[in-house]
C-alpha positions in Angstrom: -2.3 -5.7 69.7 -0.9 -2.3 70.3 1.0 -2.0 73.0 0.0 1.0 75.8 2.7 0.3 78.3 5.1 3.5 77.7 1.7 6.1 77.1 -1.1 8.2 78.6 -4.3 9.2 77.2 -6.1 12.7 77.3 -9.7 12.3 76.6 -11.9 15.9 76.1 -14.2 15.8 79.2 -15.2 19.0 81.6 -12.5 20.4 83.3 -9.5 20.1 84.2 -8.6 17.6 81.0 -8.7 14.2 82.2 -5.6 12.7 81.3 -5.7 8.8 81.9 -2.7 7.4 83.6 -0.1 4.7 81.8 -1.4 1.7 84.6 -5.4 2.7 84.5 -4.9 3.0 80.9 -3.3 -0.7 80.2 -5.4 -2.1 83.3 -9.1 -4.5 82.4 -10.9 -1.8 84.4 -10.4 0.9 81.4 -13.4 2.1 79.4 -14.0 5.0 77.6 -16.1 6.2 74.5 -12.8 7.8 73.3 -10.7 5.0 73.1 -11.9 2.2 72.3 -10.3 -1.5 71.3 -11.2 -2.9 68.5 -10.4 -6.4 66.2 -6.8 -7.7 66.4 -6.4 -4.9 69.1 -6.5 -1.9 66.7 -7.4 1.4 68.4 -10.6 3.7 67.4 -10.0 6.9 68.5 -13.2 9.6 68.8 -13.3 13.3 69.6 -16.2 15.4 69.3 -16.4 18.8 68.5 -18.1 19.5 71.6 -15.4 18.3 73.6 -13.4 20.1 76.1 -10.6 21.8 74.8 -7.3 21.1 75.6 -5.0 23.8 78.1 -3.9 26.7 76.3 -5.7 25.4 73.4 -8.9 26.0 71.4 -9.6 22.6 70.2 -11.0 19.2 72.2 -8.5 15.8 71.4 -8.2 12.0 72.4 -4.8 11.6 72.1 -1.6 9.4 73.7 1.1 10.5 75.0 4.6 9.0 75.3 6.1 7.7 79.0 8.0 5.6 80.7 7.7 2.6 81.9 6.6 3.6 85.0 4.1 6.5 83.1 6.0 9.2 84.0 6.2 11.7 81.4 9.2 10.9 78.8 10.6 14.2 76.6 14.2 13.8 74.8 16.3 15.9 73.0 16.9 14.5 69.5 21.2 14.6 70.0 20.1 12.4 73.1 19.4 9.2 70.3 17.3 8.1 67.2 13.4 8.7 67.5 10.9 7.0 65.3 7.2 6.6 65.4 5.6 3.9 63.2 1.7 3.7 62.0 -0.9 1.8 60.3 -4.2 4.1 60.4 -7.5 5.1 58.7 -9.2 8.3 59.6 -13.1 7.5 59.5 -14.5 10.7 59.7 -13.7 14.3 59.9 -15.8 17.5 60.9 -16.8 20.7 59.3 -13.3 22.2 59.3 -12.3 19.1 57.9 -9.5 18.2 59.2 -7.3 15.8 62.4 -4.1 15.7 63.3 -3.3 12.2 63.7 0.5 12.5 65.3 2.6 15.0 66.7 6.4 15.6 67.2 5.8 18.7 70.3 7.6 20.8 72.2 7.4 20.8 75.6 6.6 24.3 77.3 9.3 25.6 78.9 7.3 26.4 81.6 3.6 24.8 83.0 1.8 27.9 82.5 3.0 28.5 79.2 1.7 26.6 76.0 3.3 23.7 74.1 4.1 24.1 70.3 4.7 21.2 67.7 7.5 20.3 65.7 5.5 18.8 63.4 2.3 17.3 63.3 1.0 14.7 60.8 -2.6 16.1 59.3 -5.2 14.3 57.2 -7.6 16.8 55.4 -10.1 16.2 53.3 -10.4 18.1 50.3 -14.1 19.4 50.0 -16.1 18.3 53.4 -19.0 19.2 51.5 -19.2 17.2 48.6 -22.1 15.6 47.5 -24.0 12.8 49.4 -22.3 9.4 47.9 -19.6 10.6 46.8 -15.6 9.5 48.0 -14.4 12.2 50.0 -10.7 13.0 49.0 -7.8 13.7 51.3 -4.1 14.8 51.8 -1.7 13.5 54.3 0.1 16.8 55.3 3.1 17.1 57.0 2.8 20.5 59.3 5.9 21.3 60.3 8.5 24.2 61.8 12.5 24.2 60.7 12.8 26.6 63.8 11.5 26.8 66.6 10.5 30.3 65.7 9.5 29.3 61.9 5.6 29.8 61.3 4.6 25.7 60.4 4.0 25.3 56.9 2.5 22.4 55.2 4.3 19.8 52.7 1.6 17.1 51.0 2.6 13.3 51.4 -0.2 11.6 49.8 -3.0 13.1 47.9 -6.3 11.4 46.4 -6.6 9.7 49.7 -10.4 8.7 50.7 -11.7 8.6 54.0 -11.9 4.7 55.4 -8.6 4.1 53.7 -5.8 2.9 54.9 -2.2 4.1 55.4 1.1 4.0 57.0 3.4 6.3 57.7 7.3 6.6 59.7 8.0 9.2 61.3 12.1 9.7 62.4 14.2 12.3 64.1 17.5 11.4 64.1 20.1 12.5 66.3 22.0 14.5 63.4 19.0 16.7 63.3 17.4 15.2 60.1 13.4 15.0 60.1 11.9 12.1 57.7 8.4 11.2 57.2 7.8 8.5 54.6 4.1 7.7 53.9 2.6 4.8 51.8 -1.3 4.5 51.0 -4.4 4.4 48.5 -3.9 7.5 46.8 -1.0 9.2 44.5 2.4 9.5 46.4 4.1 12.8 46.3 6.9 11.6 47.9 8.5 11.9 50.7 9.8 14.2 53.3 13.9 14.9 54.9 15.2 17.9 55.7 18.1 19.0 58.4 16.3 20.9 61.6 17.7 24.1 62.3 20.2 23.6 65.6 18.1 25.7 67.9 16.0 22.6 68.3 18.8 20.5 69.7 18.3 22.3 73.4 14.3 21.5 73.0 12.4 18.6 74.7 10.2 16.7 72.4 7.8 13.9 72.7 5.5 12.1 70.2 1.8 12.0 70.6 -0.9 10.3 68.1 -4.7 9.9 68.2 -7.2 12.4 67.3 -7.0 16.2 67.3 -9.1 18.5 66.1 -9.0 22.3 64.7 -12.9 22.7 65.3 -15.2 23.5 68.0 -18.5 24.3 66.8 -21.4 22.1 66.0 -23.5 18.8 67.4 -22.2 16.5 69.4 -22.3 13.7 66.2 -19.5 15.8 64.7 -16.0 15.2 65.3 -13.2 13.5 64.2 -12.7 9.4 64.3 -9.3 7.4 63.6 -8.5 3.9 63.4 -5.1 2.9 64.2 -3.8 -0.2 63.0 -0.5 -0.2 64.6 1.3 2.3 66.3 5.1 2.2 67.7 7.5 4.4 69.0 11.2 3.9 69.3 14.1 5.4 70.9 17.7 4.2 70.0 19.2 4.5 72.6 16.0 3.6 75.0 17.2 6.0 77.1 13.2 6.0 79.0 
């Protein structure tokens, strides 16, 4: 069973963005067509292209956010302690600009009218959306990522020959020395993986992880969107300082 006590969900309805508290999201009253629980207590996220897009962004999402125990909002700056997010997912389905971010290191605006930017975010994209009917659609696991906070992101491949429907895991940690590392294990060929020192300007930045299902596509029916399974999802702070 994964564990919602420390998170909030945005689901893409009409505006404003609903964003579903930590307490209505772990209480027996919660439904949703977004989120949904499924065997062992695995986590089927959906977002439609049609969905409302998220603030400052072009692009709907169903996607958690990290609190605290009491679901306030929880940033931290790396220097603060270790921070490591753990998965188990499958992404079932992708839409015409095939591609969903899956999890996200961000950046939290500096002010509330001003938009957020990632650190990095973890991308599955398949390789040709428009291969032919019964054939195994191919993806990459990408890591999207910015060195400094005023880098452009650019993309490093973790996994490649990676069909939809299959299953993967990945770890995601930010230490408090500054060094990123993503370490991903699935189906297809392993490319290795990914550590590199940040560039200090981050240190004075608040981050927070995110995971779900978000998308870089906003046209077409209402049947197109993007779909992810997670098997297990954890996040980890060391010191817990939440």
């Amino acid at each position: 069973m994964i564990d919602l006590a420390e998170w909030n969900l945005t689901v893409p309805v009409p505006l404003p963005v609903a964003q579903v508290q930590t307490a209505e999201l772990n209480s027996s009253r919660f439904h949703s067509p977004y989120l949904v629980r499924g065997d062992g207590g695995s986590l089927l996220f959906w977002v439609p292209v049609t969905g409302t897009p998220q603030p400052f962004n072009d692009y709907p999402a169903t996607e958690l956010r990290e609190t605290r125990p009491d679901g306030s909002a929880y940033a931290w700056k790396y220097r603060e302690g270790d921070a490591l997010l753990q998965a188990e997912a499958a992404v079932q389905q992708v839409p015409s600009r095939p591609e969903v971010i899956i999890s996200e290191i961000e950046d939290q605006a500096s002010r509330p009218d001003s938009p957020s930017q990632a650190l990095l975010q973890l991308v599955y994209r398949v390789d040709d959306a428009a291969e032919a009917k019964g054939s195994v659609q191919q993806g990459q696991l990408i890591a999207r990522l910015r060195e400094s906070p005023n880098d452009s992101p650019k993309d490093v491949i973790l996994l490649e020959h990676l069909p939809l429907n299959s299953r993967f895991s990945y770890d995601i940690k930010l230490a408090r020395s500054g060094v990123l590392s993503v370490r991903a294990h699935g189906a297809g060929s392993r490319t290795g993986d990914l550590g590199l020192q940040l560039d200090n300007a981050w240190s004075s930045h608040h981050l927070y992880f995110k995971a779900g299902a978000r998308l870089r596509d906003a046209e077409g029916p209402a049947s197109e969107g993007g779909r992810v399974l997670f098997y297990r999802l954890v996040s980890m702070h060391q010191p817990n300082n939440r």
